[in-house]
C-alpha positions in Angstrom: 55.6 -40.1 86.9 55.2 -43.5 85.4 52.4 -45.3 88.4 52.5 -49.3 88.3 49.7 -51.5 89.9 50.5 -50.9 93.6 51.0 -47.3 93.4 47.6 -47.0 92.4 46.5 -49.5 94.7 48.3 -47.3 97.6 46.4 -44.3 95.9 43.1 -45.9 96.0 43.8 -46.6 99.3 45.0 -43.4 100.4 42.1 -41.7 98.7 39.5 -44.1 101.1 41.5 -43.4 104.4 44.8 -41.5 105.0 45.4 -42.1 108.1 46.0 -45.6 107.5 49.8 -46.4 108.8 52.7 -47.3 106.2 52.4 -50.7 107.3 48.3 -51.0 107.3 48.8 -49.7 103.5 51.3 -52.1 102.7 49.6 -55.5 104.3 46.6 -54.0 102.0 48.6 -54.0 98.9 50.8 -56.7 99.2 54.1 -54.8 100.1 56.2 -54.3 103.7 55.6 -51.5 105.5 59.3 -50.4 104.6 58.4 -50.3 101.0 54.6 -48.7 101.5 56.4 -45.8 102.6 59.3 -45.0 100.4 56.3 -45.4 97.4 54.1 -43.2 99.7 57.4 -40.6 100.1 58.0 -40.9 96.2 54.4 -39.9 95.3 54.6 -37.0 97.5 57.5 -36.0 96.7 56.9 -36.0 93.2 53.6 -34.2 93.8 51.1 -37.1 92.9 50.2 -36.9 96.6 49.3 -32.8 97.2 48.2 -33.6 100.9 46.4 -35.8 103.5 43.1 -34.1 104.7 40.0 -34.1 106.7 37.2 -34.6 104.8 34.1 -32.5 106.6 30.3 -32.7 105.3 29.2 -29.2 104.6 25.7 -29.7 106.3 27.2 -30.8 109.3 29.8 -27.9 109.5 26.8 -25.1 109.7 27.6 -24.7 105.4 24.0 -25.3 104.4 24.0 -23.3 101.3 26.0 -24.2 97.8 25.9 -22.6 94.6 27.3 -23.0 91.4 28.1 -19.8 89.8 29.6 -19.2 86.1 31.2 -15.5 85.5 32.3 -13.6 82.4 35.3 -11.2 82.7 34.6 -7.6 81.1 38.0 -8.6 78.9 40.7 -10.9 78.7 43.5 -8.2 78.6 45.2 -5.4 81.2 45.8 -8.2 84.0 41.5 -9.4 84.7 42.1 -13.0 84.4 44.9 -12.7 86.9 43.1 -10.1 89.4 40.3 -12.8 89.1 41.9 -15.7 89.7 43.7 -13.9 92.7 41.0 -12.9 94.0 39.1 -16.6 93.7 42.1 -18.2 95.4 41.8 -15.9 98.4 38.4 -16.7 99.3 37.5 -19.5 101.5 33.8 -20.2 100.1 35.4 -20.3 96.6 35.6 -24.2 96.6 36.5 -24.4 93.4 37.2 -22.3 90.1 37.5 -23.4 86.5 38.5 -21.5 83.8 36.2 -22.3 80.8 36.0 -22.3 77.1 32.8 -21.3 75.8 31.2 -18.4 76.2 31.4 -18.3 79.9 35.1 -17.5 81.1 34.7 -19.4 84.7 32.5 -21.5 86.8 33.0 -21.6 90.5 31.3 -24.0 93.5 30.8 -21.9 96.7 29.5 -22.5 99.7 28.0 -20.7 102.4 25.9 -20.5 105.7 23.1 -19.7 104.0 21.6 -17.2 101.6 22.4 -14.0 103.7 25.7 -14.9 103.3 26.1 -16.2 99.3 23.8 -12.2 98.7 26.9 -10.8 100.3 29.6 -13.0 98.8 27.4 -12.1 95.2 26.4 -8.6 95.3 28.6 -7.2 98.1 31.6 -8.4 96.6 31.9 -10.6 93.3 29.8 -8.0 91.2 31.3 -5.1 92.6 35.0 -6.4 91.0 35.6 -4.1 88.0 36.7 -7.2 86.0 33.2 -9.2 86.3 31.1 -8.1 83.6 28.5 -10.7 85.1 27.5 -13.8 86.9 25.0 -16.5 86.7 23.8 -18.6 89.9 22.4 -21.8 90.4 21.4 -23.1 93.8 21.9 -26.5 94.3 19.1 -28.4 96.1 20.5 -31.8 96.8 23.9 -33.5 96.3 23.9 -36.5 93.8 27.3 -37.4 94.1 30.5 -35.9 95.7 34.0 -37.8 95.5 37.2 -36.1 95.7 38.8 -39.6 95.2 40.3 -40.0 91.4 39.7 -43.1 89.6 43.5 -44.5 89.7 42.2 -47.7 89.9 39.2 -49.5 87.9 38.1 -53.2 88.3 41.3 -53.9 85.5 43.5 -52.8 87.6 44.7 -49.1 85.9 42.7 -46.5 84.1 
């Protein structure tokens, strides 16, 4: 989908707040309310816009643990990468999973309660899957920066 200056701006917008109204979006960027919706309803429809959430902090939510955790499969063959990723989708402390090149075949971010919780997640589940050959953890002691907003918009105007 081709985005022009006030889609992005709508974006940006979007990104900040999303529970700005059609019309609060379109005084912002210079279009009627009419028109801030049917671009809002394009970009959703066309899948640019996956959903409007809640952010929550982590800390605040009782989640005071997070880890990052890289994993190598024991092969690439008979279904593993699929039985992995499966299995990474369907669990809620899996915040995120990327498949890798390199010599490490994913990296994940989970977070948990605390460490009771992430040696259970570990060793009473993620190294007992037949497909893991291992897993390397790294605790993280202090967030530098955490955005889920994209840069659609730079100080020019488009990336």
């Amino acid at each position: 989908m081709e985005l022009d200056h006030t889609d992005r701006a709508i974006l940006t917008l979007m990104q900040a707040d999303a529970s700005l109204s059609h019309a609060e979006v379109g005084e912002r960027v210079g279009v009627s309310a009419a028109s801030s919706w049917r671009r809002i309803k394009r970009l959703e429809e066309a899948g640019v816009v996956r959903s409007r959430v809640a952010l929550v902090d982590a800390a605040e939510a009782g989640l005071t643990v997070q880890v990052v955790v890289t994993v190598t499969l024991r092969s690439h063959g008979d279904g593993q990468r699929e039985a992995f990723e499966k299995w990474a989708r369907d669990h809620p402390e899996v915040m995120t999973c990327y498949a890798l090149t390199g010599d490490k075949d994913y990296v994940l971010h989970v977070v948990v309660k605390d460490m009771a919780a992430y040696d259970h997640f570990l060793t009473g589940d993620l190294l007992h899957k037949e497909y893991v050959a291992s897993a390397s953890s790294s605790i993280v002691l202090r967030e530098i920066k955490y955005t889920t907003a994209l840069p659609v918009m730079t100080k020019e105007g488009t990336v």
